[in-house]
N, C-alpha and C positions, 0 to 999 in steps of 0.2 A: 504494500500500500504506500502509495507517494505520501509526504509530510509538507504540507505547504506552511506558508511563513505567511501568519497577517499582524499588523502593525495597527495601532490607532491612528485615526484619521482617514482610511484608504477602504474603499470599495470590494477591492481584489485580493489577493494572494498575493505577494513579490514575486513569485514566480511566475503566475498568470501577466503581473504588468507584464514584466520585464519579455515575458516570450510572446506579447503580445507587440510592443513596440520595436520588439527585434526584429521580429518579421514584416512588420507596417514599415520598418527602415530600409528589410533586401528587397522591399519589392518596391518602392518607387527609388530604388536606386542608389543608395547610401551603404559604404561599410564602412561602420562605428570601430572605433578599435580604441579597447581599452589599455591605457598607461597610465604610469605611476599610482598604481595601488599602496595606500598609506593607513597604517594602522597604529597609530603611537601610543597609542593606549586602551584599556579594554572597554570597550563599548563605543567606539570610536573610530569609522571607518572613510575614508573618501578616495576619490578616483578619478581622475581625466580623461574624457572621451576624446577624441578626434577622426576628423572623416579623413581618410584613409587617399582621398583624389583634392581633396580641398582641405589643407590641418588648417585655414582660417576659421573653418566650422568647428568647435567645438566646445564643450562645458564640465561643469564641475558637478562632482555628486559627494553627497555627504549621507551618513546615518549611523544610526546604532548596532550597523552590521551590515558585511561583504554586501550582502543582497537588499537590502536599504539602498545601500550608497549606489549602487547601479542604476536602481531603479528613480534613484532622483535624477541621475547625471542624464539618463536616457526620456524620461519626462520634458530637463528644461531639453534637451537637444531638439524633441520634438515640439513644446512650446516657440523656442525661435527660430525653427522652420515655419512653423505654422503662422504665427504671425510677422514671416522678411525679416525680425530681426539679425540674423546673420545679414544681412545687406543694407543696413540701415546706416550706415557708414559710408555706403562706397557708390559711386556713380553708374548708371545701371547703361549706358552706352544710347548713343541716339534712336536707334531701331525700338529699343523698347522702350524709350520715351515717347515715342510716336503709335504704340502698340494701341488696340482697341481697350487693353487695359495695360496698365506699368505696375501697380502692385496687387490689385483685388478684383475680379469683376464687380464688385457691387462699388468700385471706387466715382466718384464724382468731380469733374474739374469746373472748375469758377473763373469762366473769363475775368480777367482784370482791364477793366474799364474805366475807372476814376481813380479817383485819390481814397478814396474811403473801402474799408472791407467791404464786399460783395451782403448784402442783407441777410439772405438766408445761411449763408456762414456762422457754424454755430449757433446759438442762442444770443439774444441783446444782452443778458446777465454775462456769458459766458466774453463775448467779446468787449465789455468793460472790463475784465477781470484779467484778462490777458495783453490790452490796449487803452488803459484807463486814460492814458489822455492823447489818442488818436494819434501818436506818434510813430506807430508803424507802417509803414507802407502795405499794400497788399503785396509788392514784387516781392518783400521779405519772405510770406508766407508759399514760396515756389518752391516744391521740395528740392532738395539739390540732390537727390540717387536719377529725377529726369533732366533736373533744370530746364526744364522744357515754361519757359517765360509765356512763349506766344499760346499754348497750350492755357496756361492759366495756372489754377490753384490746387493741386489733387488735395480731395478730402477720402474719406474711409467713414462710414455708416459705425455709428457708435449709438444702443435705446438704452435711454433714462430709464431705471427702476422704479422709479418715482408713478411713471404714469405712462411706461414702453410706447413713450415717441423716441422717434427715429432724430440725431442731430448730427451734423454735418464733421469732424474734425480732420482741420489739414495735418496731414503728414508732415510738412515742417514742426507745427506745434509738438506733435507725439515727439519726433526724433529729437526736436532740442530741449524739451523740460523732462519727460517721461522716459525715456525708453526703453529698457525691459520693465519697468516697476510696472508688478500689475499683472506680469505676463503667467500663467499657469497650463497645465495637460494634466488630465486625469484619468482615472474609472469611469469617474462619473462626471455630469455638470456641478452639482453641491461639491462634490470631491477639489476639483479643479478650482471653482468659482473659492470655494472658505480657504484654498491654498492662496490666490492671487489674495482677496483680502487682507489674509494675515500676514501678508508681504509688507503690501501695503500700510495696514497700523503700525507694522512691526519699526519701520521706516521713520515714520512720521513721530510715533513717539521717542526712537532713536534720538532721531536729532534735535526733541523739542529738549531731554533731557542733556541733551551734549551743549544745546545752545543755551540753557538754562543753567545747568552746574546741579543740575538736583542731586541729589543724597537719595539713594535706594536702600529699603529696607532691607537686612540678611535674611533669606529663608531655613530657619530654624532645623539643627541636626536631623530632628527625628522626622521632619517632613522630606527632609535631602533621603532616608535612608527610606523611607516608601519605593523608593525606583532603585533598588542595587544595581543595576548596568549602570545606570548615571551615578550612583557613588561611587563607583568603584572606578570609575576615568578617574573622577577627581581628586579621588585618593591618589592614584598613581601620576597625576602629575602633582603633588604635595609632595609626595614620594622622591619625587626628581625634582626637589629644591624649589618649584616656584609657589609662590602664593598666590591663592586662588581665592577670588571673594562671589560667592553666588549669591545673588539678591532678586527682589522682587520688581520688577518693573512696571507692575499693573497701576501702578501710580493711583495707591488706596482703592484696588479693584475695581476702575475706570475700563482695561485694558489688558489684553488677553496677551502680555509680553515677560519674557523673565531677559535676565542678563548672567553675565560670566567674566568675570574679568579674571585676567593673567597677572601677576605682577614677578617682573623678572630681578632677582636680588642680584645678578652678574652684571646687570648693565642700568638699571632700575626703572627700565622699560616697562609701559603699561600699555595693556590691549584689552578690549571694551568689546565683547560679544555678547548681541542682541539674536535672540529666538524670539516668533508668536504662534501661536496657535490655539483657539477657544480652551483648548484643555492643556492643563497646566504640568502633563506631564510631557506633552509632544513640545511645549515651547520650551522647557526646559532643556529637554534634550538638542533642540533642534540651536539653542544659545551653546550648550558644550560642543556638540558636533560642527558648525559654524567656527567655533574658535579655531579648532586644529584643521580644517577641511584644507587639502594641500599640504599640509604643514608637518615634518618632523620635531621630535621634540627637539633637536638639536639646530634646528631653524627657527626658533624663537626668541635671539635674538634681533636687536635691530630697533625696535620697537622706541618710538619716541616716550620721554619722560613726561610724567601731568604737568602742566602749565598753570601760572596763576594769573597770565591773560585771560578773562570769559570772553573777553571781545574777539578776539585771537582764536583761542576755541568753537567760538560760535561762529569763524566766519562761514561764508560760503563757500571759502577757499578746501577750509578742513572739513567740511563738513561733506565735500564732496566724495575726500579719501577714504572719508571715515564710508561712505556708499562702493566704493571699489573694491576696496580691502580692508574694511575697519579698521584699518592703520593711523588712523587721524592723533592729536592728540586731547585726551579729554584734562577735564578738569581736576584740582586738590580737591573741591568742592563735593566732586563727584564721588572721592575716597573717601569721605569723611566717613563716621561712627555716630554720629545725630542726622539719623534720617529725617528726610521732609512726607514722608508719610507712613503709616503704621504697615507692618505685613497683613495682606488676605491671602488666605489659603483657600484661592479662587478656582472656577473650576464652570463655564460658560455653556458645557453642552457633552454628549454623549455618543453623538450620529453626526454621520456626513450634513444628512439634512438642516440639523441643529447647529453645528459648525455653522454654514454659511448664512442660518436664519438671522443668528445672535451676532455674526457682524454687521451684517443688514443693519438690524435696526440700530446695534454700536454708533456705525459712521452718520447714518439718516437721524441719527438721535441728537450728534452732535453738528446738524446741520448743515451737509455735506451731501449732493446727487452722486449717486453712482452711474458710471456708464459700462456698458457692457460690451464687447465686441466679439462673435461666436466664431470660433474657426475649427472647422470639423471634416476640410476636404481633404487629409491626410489619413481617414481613419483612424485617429484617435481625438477625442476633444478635447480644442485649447481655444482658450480665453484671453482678450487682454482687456484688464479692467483700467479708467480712469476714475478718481475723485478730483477732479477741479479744489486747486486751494490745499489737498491736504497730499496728493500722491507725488506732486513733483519733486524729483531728485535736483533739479537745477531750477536759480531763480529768475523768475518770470523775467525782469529785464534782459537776461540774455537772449529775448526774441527780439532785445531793440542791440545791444552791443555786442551779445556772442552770436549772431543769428548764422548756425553753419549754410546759410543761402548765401553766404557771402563770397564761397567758392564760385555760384553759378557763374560772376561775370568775371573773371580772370581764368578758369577753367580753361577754355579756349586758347585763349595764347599761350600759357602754360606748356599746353599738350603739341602747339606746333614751335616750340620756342628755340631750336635752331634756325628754321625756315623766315624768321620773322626781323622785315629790314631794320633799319636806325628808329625809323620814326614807331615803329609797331614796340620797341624794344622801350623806349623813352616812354609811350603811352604805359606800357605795363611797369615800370619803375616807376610812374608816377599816380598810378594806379594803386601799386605794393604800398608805398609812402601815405596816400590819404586811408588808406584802408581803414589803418590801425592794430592790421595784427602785429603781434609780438616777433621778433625779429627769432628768437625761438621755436616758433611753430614751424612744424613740420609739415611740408610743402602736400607731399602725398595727400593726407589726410583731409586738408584746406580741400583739396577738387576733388577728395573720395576715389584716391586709386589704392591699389593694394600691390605696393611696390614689388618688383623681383629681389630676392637677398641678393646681394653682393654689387645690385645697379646704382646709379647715383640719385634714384627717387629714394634708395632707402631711407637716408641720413640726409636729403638734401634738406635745408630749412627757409625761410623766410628771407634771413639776413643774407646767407650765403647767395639767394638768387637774384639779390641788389644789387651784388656784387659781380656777378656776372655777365648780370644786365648793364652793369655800369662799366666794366670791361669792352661790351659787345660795339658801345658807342660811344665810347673814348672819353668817358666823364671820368676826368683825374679825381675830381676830389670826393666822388660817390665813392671810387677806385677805393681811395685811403679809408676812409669810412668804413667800408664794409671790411678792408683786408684785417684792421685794429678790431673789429669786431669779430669775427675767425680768432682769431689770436687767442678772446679770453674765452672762446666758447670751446670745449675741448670733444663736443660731442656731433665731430665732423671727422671723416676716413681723414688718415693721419696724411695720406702721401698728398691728399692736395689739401691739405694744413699747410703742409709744407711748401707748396707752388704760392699760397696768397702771404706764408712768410718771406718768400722771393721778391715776390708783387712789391710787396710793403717795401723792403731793401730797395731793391732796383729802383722803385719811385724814390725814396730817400737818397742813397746815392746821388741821382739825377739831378738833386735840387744843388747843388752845388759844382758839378762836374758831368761825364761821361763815365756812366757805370760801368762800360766797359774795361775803364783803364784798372776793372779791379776784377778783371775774369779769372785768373786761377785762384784769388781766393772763395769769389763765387761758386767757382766750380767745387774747390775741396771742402765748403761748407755747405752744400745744395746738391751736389752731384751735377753731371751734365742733364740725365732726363728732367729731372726739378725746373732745372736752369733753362731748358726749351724750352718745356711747356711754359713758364712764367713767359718768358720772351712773346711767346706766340699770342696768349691771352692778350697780351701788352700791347704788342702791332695788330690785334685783331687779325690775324694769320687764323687762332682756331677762335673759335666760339663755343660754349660751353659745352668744353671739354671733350668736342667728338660728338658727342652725343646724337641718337639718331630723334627724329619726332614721333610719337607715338599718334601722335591725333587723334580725333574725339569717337575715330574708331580703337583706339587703343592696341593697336598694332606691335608687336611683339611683347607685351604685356602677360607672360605665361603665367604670374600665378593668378591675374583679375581673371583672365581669361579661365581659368579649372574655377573660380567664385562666381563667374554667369555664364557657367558649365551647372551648376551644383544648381542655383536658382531656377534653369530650364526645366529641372526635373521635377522641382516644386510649382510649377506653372502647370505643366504636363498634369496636374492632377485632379485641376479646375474642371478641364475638361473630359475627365475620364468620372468625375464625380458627378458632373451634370448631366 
């Protein structure tokens, strides 16, 4: 007789998911391959999937056990299939921006016609809340995977819980405040729908607690010793030197959240892991398993010190990290031993059904729509849910200053940027300059490609393409600018570090004499290839560095190319579903 494995919270068996989404992956096309299987302590398992034709596709799985942890990793994998998040990043090429759909059939675009958002775009509540003082253009709201401008606005069908009207959200908005928050795959719709939820409060109280400094209560030994698999992690990393503080984070039984903090006595690092879940033994666990998920115990250093900045800890800066990797830094405030609210030995529900019911009315109680967005042409159901106001990961103003639509209109040059004369070169440098990106940022990302290793879009950045641009057209003193800039940045391929320290010299030189009259020490400190290439950038002989043009068909681009390889197959499902 087989022995199946069920967990609370889950509809199925671990072994029904898991062989269930195994096979929903070899048939439209996907081999999953598991690596790095990590178990550093007992009850405490996680694991890395990657697709095997595309390693850009892949995720993390965490649990109380081998077949837990699988069964998450292969859940989100098929969550951001199912809702493009795997592409949510990267530029989807001009054909399938031109497609009868680019990322959903039930998608909607919104000519842009004025200056004002398009009316039926979202709700009037909803577009106060995201443009309170009509500062955004509608061209912002152009997703940048089509940047397809003349096309309009693509939105995605999102129904209000409230009262299952149908509302309109652009894809811009999702991908820059939301994007995976919210996203779930289940047994079931409750299964799936109270997982996205609890992501969601799980989130939102995080950071109201990280941006506040609050004090959480301890959850009491004999309540800790109810669940032996999760005592016994905790022992064992006590065991191995760190201190461990398990607290309560329902913040006076408002909230179905617990926490886990690390504290490391070798370095005196501290790491802040949040679990939620209606029932207070799955959030529990899901806060320890969270902490180590990836993680050896002997990889847990690193970990930044509590800070007695709140302003600092609260920023949006940390607070983003603290969403990535819960690496961020929290507060002394937050270590404190005078809690700011009492422990409940809380406890929201019993059933899948009940799970999703008792967030329901949680988030509706505290005054917040839920949206829902059903995605089930995969054969497995996933969800991506929004709360307007409480689910975003990033803040609302970066749809006026971080807006990733800001790649759409330099894209283009970008992608033919050998090919392009003085004046096309000058226009894009001076383009780069009003922008406002960060001379840091990295070039790829800005127009959503998905660099080749070892190419120059790997590592290329902002600054460095000022620089080249300002080489291509003979601007001496953009020249110096940029090369002093390379200098302190050290996170550029060393050998043309080395060609913009040339640059730099050879210009300095210059100002006083012919740099030539100092060629063999140029050479025996530069090398002679160094000492070309600079020369060449200098007389505009080469232009950035060889390089071929990929264009906005992305032409020799092999890894974007296996990434909308991977998406054709999840297109292909649309119509095998309908």
């Amino acid at each position: 007789m087989r022995i199946e494995h069920f967990i609370a919270g889950k509809d199925a068996s671990l072994e029904a998911s898991i062989n269930r989404m195994q096979a929903g992956l070899a048939r439209i096309g996907f081999h999953v391959e598991e690596r790095s299987w990590l178990n550093p302590v007992e009850g405490v398992w996680s694991v890395h999937l990657a697709d095997r034709d595309c390693p850009l596709l892949y995720t993390n799985g965490k649990g109380g056990s081998q077949l837990a942890a699988l069964a998450s990793a292969l859940g989100e994998f098929f969550e951001r299939l199912a809702c493009n998040h795997f592409w949510s990043h990267y530029y989807l090429g001009p054909q399938l921006a031109g497609e009868l759909f680019t990322h959903h059939p039930q998608e909607r675009w919104f000519a842009i016609d004025e200056e004002a958002w398009p009316a039926d775009l979202l709700t009037p509540e909803l577009q106060q809340l995201y443009n309170p003082e009509d500062s955004i253009p509608p061209e912002a709201l152009v997703d940048r995977n089509s940047g397809n401008s003349e096309r309009g606005i693509c939105t995605l069908p999102f129904v209000r819980l409230s009262d299952n009207e149908t509302v309109w959200f652009p894809v811009n908005i999702i991908g820059n405040l939301y994007v995976s928050n919210g996203m779930s795959a289940g047994n079931s719709v409750n299964e799936a729908r109270a997982q996205a939820l609890s992501e969601i409060v799980e989130r939102h109280v995080k950071f109201r607690i990280i941006r506040e400094g609050l004090c959480l209560p301890a959850v009491p030994a004999e309540v800790i010793a109810r669940f032996p698999k999760i005592e016994a992690g905790i022992r064992s990393l006590r065991q191995a030197g760190f201190g461990v503080l398990v607290r309560d984070a329902s913040l006076g039984g408002q909230y179905p959240v617990m926490n886990v903090t690390l504290l490391n006595p070798t370095d005196q690092g501290c790491f802040a892991s949040f679990g939620a879940h209606p029932r207070f033994e799955v959030a529990l666990e899901r806060a320890l398993t969270e902490l180590l998920q990836g993680r050896a115990l002997d990889a847990l250093n690193g970990f930044p010190e509590p800070g007695f900045d709140l302003e600092e800890v609260g920023s949006a800066p940390n607070l983003e990290v603290h969403f990535v990797d819960s690496s961020g830094i929290v507060s002394w405030n937050f270590l404190g031993d005078t809690p700011d609210f009492e422990f409940c030995d809380w406890d929201f529900s019993e059933t899948t059904a009940e799970d999703y019911a008792s967030l329901v009315d949680m988030i509706q109680g505290d005054g917040y729509d839920i949206y829902v967005a059903d995605r089930s042409h995969l054969g497995v159901y996933a969800c991506h849910v929004l709360v307007p106001g409480m689910s975003e990961i990033y803040p609302m103003d970066d749809l006026e200053y971080e807006n990733n639509s800001m790649g759409n209109g330099i894209r283009e040059p970008i992608l033919y940027l050998p090919e392009l004369d003085d004046e096309e070169c000058r226009d894009l440098l001076d383009a780069l300059n009003e922008s406002g990106l960060a001379d840091d940022r990295p070039v790829a990302g800005i127009i959503g490609l998905a660099p080749d290793q070892g190419s120059l879009w790997e590592d290329l950045r902002v600054g460095e393409l000022k620089t080249l641009l300002a080489l291509a057209i003979g601007d001496e003193a953009a020249t110096r600018e940029g090369c002093e800039w390379v200098r302190h940045f050290a996170q550029i391929d060393a050998d043309r570090r080395r060609v913009y320290g040339c640059i730099e010299t050879l210009l300095r030189l210059g100002d006083d004499s012919d740099y030539r009259l100092y060629r063999d020490a140029l050479l025996g400190l530069y090398g002679g290839l160094t000492l070309n290439q600079a020369e060449a950038l200098l007389s505009r002989e080469d232009r950035f560095f060889g390089m071929d043009a990929p264009s906005l068909e992305l032409t020799g681009c092999q890894t974007h190319k296996r990434l909308l390889d991977a998406y054709a197959k999840v297109r292909a499902q649309f119509s095998a579903t309908s």
